[in-house]
SENU-868866 format. One record per residue (C-alpha): residue number from 1; residue in three letters; chain; y negated, x negated, z negated. Coordinates in nm, 2 decimals. Each point is the difference from the previous one (the first is absolute). Layout:
SENU-868866
<pt lumro="NUM" nuti="ALA" papa="A" north="Y" east="X" up="Z"/>
...
This chain:
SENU-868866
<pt lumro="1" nuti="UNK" papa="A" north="-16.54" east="2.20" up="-9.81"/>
<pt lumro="2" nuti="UNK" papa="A" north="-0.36" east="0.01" up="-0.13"/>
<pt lumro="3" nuti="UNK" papa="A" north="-0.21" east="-0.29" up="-0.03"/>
<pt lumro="4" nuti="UNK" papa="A" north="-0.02" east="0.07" up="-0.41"/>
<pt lumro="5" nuti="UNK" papa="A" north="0.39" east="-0.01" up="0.00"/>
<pt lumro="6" nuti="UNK" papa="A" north="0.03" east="-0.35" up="0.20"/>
<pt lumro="7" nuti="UNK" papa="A" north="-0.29" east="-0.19" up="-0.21"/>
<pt lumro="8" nuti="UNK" papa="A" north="0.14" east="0.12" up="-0.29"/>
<pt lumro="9" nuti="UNK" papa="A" north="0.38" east="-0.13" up="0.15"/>
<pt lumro="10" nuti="UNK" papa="A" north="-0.11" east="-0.30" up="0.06"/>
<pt lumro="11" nuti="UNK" papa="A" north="-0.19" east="-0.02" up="-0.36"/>
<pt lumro="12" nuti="UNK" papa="A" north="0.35" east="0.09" up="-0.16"/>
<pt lumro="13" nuti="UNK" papa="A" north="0.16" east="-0.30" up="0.26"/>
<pt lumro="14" nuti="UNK" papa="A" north="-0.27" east="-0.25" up="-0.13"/>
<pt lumro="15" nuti="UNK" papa="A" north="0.08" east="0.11" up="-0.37"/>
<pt lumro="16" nuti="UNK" papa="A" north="0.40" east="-0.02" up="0.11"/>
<pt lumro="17" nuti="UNK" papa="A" north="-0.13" east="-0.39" up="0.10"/>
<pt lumro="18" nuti="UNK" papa="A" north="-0.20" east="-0.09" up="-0.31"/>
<pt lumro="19" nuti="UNK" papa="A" north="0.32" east="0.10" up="-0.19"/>
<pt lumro="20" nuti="UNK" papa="A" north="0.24" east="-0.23" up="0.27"/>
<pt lumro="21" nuti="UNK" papa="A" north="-0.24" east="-0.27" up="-0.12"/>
<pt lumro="22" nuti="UNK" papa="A" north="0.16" east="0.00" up="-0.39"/>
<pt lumro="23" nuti="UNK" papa="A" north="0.34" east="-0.06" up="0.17"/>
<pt lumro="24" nuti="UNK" papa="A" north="0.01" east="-0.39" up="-0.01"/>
<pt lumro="25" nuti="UNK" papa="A" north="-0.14" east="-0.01" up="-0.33"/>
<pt lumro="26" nuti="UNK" papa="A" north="0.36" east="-0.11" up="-0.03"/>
<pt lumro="27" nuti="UNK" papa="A" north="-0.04" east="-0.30" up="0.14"/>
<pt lumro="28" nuti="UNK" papa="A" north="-0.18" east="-0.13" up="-0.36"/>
<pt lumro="29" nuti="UNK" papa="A" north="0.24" east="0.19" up="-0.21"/>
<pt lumro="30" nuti="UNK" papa="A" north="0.31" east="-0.15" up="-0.03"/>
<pt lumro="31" nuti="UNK" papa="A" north="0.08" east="-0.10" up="0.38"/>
<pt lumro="32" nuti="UNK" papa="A" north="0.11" east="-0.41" up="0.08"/>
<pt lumro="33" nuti="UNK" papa="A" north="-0.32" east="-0.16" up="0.04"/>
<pt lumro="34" nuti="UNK" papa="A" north="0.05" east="-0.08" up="0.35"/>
<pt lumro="35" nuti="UNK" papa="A" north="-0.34" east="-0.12" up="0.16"/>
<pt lumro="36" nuti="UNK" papa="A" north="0.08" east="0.12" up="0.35"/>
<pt lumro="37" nuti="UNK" papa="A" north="0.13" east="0.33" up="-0.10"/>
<pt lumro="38" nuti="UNK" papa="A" north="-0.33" east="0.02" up="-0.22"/>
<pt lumro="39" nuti="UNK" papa="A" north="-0.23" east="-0.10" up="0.33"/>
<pt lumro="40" nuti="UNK" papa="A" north="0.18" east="0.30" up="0.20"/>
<pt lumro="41" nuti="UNK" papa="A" north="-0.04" east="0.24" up="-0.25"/>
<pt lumro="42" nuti="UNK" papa="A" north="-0.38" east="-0.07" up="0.02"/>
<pt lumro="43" nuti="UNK" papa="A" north="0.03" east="0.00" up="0.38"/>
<pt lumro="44" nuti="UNK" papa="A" north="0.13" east="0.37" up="-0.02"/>
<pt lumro="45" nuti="UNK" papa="A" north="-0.28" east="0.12" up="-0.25"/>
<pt lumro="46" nuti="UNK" papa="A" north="-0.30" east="-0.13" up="0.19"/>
<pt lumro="47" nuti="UNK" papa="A" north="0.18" east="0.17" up="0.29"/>
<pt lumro="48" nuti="UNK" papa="A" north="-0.01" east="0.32" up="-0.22"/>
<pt lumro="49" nuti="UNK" papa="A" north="-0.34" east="-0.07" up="-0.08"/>
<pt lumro="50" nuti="UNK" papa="A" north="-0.07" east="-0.01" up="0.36"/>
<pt lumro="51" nuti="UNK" papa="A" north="0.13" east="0.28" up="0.10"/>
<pt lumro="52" nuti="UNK" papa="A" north="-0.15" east="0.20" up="-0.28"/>
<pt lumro="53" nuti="UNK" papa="A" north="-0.37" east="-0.10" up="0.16"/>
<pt lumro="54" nuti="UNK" papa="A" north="0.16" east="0.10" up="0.32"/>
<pt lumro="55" nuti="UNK" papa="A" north="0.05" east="0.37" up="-0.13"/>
<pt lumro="56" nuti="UNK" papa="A" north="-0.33" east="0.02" up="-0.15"/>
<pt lumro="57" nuti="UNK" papa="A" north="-0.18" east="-0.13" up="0.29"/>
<pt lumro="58" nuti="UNK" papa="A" north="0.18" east="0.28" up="0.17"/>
<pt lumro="59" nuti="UNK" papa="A" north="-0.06" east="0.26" up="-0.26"/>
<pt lumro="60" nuti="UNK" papa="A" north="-0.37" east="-0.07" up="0.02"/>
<pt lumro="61" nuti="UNK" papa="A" north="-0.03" east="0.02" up="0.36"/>
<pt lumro="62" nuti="UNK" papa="A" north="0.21" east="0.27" up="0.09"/>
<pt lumro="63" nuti="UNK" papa="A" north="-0.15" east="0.23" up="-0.29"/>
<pt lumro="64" nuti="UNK" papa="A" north="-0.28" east="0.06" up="0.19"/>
<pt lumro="65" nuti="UNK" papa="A" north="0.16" east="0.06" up="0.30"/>
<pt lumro="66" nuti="UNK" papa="A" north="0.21" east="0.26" up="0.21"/>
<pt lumro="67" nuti="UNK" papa="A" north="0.29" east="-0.23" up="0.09"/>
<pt lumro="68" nuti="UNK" papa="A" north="0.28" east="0.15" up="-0.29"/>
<pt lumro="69" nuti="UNK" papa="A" north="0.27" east="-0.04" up="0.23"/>
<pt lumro="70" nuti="UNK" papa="A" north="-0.08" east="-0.40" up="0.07"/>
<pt lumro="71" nuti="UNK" papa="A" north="-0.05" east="-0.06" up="-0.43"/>
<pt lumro="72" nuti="UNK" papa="A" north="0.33" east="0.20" up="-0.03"/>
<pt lumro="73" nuti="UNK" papa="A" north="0.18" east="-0.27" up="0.25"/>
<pt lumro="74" nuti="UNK" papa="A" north="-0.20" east="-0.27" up="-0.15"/>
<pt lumro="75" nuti="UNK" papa="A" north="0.14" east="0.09" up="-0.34"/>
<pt lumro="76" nuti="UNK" papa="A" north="0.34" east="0.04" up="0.08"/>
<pt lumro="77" nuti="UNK" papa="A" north="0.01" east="-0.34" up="0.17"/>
<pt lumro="78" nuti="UNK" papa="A" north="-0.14" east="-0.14" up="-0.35"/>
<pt lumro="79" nuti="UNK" papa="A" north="0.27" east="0.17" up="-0.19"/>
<pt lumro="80" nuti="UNK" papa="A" north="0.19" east="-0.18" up="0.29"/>
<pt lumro="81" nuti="UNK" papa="A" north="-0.12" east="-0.33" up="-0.11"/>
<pt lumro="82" nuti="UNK" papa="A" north="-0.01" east="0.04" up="-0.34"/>
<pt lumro="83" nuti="UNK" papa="A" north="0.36" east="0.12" up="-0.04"/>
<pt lumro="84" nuti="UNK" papa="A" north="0.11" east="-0.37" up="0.20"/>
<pt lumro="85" nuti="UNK" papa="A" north="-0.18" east="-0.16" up="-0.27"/>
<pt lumro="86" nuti="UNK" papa="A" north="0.17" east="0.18" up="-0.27"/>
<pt lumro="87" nuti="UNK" papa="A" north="0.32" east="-0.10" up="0.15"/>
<pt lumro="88" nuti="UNK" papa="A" north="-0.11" east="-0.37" up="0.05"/>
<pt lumro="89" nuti="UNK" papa="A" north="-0.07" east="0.03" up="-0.40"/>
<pt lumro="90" nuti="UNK" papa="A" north="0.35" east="0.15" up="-0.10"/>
<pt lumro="91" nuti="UNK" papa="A" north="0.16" east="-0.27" up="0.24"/>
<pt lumro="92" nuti="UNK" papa="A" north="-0.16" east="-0.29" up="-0.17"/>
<pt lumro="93" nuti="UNK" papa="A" north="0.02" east="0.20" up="-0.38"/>
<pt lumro="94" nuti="UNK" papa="A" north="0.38" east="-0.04" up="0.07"/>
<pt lumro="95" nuti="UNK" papa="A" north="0.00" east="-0.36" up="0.14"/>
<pt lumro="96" nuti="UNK" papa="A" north="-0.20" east="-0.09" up="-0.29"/>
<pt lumro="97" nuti="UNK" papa="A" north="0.23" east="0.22" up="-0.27"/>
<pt lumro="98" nuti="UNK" papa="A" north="0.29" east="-0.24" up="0.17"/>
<pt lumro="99" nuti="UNK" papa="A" north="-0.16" east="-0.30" up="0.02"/>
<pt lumro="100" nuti="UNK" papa="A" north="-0.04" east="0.04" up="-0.40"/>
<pt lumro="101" nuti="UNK" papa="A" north="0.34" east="0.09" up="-0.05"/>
<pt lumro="102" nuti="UNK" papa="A" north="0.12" east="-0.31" up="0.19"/>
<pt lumro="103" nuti="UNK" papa="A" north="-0.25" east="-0.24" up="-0.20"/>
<pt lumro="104" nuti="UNK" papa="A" north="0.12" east="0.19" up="-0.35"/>
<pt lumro="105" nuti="UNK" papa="A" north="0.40" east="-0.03" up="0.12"/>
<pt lumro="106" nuti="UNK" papa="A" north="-0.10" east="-0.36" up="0.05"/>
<pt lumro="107" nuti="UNK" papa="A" north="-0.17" east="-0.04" up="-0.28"/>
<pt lumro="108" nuti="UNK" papa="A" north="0.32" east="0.10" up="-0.23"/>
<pt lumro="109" nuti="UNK" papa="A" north="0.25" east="-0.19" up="0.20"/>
<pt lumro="110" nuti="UNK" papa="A" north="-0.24" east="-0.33" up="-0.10"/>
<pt lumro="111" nuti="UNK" papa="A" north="0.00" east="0.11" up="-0.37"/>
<pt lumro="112" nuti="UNK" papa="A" north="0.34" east="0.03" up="0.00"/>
<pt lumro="113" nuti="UNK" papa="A" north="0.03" east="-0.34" up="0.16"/>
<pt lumro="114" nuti="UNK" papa="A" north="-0.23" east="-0.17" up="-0.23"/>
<pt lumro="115" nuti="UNK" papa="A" north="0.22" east="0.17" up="-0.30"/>
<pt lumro="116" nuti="UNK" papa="A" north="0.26" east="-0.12" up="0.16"/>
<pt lumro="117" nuti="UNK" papa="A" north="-0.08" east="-0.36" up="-0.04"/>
<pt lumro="118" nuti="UNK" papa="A" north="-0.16" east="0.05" up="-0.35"/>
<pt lumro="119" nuti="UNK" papa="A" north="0.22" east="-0.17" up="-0.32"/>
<pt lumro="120" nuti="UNK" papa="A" north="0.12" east="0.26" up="-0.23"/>
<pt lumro="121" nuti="UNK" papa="A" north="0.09" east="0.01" up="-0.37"/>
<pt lumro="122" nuti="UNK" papa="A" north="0.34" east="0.03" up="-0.14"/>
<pt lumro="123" nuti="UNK" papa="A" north="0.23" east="-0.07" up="-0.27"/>
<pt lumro="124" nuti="UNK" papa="A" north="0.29" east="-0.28" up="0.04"/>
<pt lumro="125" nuti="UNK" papa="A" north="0.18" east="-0.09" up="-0.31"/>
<pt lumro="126" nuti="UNK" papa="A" north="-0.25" east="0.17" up="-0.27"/>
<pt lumro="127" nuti="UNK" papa="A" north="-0.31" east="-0.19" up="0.17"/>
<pt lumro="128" nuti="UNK" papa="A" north="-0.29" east="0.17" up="0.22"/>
<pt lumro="129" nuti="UNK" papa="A" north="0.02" east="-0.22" up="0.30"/>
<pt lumro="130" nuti="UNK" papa="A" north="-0.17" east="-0.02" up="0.33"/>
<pt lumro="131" nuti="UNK" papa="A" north="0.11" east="-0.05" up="0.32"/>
<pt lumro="132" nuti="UNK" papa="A" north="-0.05" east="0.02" up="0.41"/>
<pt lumro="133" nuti="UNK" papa="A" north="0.10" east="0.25" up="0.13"/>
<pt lumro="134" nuti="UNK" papa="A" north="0.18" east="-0.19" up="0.30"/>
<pt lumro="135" nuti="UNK" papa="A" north="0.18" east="-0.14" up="-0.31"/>
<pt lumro="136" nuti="UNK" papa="A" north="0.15" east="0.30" up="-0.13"/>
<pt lumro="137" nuti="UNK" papa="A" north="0.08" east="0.07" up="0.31"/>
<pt lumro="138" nuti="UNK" papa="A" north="0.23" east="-0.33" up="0.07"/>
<pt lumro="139" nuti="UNK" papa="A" north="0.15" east="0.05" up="-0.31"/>
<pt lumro="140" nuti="UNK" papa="A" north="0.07" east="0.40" up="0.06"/>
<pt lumro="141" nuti="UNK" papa="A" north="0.12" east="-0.09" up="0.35"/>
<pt lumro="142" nuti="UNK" papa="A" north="0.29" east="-0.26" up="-0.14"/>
<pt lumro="143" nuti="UNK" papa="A" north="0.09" east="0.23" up="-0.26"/>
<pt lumro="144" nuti="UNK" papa="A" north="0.08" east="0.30" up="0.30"/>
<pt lumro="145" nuti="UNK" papa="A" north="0.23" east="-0.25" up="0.17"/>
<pt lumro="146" nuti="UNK" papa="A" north="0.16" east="-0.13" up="-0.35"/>
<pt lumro="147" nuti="UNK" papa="A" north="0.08" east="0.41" up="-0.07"/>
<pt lumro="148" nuti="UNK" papa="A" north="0.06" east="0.09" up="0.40"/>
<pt lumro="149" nuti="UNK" papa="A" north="0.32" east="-0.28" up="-0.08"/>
<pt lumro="150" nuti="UNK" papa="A" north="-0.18" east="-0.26" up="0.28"/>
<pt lumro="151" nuti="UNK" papa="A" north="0.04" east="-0.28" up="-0.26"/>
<pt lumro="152" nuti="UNK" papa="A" north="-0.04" east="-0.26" up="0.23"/>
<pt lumro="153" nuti="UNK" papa="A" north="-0.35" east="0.15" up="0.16"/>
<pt lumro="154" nuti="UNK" papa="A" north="-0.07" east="0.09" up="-0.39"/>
<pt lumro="155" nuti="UNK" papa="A" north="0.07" east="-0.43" up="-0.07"/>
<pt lumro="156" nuti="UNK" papa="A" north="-0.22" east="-0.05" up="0.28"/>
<pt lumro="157" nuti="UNK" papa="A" north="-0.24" east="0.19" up="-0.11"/>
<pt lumro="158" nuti="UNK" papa="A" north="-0.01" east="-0.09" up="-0.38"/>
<pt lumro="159" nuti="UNK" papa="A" north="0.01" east="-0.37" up="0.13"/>
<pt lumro="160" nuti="UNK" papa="A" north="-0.31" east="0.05" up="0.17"/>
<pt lumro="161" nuti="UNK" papa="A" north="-0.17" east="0.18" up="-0.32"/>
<pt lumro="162" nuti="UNK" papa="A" north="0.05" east="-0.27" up="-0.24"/>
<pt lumro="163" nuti="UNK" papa="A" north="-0.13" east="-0.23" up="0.24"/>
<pt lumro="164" nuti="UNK" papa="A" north="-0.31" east="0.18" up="0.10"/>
<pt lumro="165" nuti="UNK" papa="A" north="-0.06" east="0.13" up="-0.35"/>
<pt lumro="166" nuti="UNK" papa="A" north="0.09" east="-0.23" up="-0.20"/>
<pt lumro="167" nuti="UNK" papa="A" north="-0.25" east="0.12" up="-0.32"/>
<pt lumro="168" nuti="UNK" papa="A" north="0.07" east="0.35" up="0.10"/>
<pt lumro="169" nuti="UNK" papa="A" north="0.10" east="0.25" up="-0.29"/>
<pt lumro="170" nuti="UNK" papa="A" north="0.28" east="0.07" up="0.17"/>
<pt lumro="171" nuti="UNK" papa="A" north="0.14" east="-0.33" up="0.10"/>
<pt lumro="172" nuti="UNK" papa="A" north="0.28" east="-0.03" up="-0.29"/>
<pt lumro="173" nuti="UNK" papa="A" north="0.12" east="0.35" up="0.11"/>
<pt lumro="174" nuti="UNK" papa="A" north="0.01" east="-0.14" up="0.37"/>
<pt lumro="175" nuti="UNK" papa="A" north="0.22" east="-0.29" up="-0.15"/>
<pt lumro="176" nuti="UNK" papa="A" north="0.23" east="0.25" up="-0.17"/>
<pt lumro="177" nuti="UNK" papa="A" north="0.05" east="0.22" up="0.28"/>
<pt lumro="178" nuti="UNK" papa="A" north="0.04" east="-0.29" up="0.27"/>
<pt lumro="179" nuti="UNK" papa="A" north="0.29" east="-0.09" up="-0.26"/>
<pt lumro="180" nuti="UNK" papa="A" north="0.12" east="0.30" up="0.00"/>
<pt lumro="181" nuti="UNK" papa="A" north="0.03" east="0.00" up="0.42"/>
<pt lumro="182" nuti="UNK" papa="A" north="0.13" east="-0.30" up="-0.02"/>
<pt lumro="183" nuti="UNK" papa="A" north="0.26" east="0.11" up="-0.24"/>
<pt lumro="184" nuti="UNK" papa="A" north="0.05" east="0.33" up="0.22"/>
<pt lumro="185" nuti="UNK" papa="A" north="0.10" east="-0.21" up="0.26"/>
<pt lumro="186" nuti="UNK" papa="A" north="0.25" east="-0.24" up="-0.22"/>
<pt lumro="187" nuti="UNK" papa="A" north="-0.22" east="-0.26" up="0.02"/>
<pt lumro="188" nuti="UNK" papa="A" north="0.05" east="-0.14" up="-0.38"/>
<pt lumro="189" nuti="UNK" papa="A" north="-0.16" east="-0.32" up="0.02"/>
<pt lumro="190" nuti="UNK" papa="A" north="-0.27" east="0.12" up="0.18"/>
<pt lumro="191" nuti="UNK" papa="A" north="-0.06" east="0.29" up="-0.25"/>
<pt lumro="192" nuti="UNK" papa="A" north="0.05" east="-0.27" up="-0.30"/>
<pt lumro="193" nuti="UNK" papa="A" north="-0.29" east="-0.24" up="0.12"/>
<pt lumro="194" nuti="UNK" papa="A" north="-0.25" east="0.28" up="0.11"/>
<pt lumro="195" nuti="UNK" papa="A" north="0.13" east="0.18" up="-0.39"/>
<pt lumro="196" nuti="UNK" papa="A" north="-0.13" east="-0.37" up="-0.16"/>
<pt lumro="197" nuti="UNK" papa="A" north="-0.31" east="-0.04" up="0.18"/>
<pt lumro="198" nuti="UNK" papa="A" north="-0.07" east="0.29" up="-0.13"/>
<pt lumro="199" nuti="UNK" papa="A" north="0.04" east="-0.11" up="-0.35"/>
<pt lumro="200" nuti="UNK" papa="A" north="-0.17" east="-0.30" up="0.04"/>
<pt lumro="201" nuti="UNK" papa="A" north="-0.32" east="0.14" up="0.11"/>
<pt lumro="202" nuti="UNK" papa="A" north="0.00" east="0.37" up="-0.19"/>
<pt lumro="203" nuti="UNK" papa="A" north="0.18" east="-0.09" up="-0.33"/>
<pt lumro="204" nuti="UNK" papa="A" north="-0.11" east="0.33" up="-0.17"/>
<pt lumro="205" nuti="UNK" papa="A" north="0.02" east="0.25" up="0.32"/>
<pt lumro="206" nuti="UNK" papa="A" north="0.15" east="0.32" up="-0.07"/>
<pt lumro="207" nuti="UNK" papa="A" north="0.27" east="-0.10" up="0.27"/>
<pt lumro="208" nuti="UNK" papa="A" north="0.09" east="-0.35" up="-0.18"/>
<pt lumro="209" nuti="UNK" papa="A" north="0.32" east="0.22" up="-0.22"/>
<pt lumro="210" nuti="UNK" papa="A" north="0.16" east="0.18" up="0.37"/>
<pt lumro="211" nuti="UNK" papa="A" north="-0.09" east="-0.34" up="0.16"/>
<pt lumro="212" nuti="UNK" papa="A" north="0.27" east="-0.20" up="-0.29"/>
<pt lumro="213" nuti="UNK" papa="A" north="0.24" east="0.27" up="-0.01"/>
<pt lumro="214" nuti="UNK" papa="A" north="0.00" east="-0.07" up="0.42"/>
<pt lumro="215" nuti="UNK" papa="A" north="0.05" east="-0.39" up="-0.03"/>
<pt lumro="216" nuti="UNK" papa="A" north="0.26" east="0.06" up="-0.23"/>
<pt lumro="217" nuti="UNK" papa="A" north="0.13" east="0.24" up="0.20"/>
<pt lumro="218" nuti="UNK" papa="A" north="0.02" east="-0.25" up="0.29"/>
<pt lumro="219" nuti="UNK" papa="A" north="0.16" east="-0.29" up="-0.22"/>
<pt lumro="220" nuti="UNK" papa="A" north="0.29" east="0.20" up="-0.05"/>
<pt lumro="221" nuti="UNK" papa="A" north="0.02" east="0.11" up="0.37"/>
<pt lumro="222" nuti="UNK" papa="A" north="0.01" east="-0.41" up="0.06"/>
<pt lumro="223" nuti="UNK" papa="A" north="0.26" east="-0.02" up="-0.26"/>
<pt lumro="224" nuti="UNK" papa="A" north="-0.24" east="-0.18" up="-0.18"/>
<pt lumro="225" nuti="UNK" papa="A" north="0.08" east="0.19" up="-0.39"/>
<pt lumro="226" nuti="UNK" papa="A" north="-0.17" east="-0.32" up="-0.16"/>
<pt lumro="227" nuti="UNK" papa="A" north="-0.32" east="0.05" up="0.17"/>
<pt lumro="228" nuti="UNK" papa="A" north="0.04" east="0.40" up="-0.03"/>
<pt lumro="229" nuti="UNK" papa="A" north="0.06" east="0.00" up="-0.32"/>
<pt lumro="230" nuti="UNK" papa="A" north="-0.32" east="-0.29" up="-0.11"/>
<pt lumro="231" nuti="UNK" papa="A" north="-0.21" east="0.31" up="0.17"/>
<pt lumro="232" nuti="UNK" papa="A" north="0.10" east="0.26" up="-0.12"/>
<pt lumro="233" nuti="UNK" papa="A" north="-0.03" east="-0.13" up="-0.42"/>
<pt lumro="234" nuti="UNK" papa="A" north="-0.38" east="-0.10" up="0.13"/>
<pt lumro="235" nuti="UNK" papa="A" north="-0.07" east="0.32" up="0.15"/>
<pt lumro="236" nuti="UNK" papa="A" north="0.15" east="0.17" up="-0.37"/>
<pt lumro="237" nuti="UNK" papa="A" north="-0.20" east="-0.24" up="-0.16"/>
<pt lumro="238" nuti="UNK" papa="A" north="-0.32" east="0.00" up="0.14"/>
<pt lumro="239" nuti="UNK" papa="A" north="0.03" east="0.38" up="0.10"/>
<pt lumro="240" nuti="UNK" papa="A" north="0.18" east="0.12" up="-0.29"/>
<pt lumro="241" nuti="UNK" papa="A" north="-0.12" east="0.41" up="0.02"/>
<pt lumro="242" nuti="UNK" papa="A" north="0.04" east="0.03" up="0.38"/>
<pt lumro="243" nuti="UNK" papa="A" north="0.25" east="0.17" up="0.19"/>
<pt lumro="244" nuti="UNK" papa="A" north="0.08" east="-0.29" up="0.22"/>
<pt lumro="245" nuti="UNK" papa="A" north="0.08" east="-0.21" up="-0.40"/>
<pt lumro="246" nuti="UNK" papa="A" north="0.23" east="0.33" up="-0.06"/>
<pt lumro="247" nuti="UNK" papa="A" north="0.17" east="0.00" up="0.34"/>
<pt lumro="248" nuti="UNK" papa="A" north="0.04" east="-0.41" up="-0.02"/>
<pt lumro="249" nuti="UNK" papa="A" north="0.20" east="0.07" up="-0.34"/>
<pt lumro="250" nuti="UNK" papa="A" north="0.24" east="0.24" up="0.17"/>
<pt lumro="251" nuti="UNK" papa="A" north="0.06" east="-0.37" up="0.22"/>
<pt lumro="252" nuti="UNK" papa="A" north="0.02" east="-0.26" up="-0.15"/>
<pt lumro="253" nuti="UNK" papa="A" north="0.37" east="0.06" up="-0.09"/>
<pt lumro="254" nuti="UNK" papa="A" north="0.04" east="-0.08" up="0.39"/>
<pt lumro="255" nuti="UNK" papa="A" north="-0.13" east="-0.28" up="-0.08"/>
<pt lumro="256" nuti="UNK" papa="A" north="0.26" east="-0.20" up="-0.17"/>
């Protein structure tokens, strides 16, 4: 090798490090702002930077000189060193790359969290209402037991709704369906006094019609036809284009 070829090797290795040097430009483009991760990545540069002087040192001194051999050795040992460092960059590239992906995974699952406990909008009988989400929840968690046929979990679990939300949108629909598991589980009396707490305290819910038609329903189980019959003319009365009103004119011939 001639001494021409080596210095102008080792020029094209100190142009191969000048170009390494643009590598953790990533670290400001798009990579977790991790302070230590930051402080490593300028470790490795001024170790680039270092070695860079090293090679020019060397390319001055030896250009004058006879020694080829010794520049070629010293210049492979730098492409040595130079090719750890590029490894130590791609090894902290990738812990950074995850580090970011765990911050932005956890990132989501909080937003989805926070969503998660955010009231929503909806509609309930015609109105916009809102309401907690652990709310909906409740009620959506008595109704699965109600239709799974659990009707005694699904009282429970009604029971508990009207109690804790007792202004909730949905509280005279709780009342009608811990009625109805009351009912489901021949429990007449039970299902008549939830039935007309209900139509005490939500006169005009859309549930108020089934709710009468029920009661009535229970009177006659009771073999109580005068008390049937008293519910069924309100319900007709007050209700008089429903289908519960239709359904209570198809009884109240049982009634007498």
């Amino acid at each position: 090798m001639s001494l021409m070829n080596s210095v102008m090797s080792a020029k094209r290795l100190r142009a191969a490090v000048f170009a390494m040097l643009l590598l953790p430009a990533f670290a400001s483009a798009g990579i977790l702002d991790d302070d230590e991760a930051r402080k490593a990545i300028k470790e490795l540069n001024a170790k680039l930077l270092a070695l860079v002087a090293k090679l020019d040192l060397r390319i001055d001194d030896k250009a004058d000189k006879s020694s080829v051999l010794e520049l070629s050795n010293q210049i492979e040992q730098l492409r040595g060193e130079i090719a750890g460092v590029r490894g130590q960059i791609e090894v902290l590239a990738n812990d950074l790359a995850n580090a970011q992906k765990r911050q932005q995974d956890f990132y989501v699952d909080l937003d989805k969290r926070i969503r998660a406990l955010e009231p929503k909008k909806l509609t309930v009988d015609g109105q916009e209402v809102t309401i907690e989400q652990a709310e909906q929840r409740s009620f959506d968690a008595a109704m699965a037991m109600y239709k799974a046929g659990q009707y005694a979990n699904a009282a429970t679990a009604f029971n508990s709704f009207t109690l804790n939300y007792a202004s909730s949108v949905f509280a005279s629909q709780a009342y009608y369906w811990l009625g109805n598991s009351y009912y489901a589980q021949r429990d007449c009396k039970g299902t008549i006094s939830t039935l007309q707490n209900l139509l005490k305290n939500f006169p005009e819910s859309s549930k108020a019609p089934d709710a009468m038609l029920n009661i009535a329903s229970c009177h006659l189980e009771l073999k109580d036809k005068k008390e049937s019959r008293k519910t069924l003319e309100a319900l007709i009365a007050k209700f008089p284009g429903t289908d519960a009103a239709q359904a209570a004119k198809t009884r109240l011939p049982l009634t007498k």
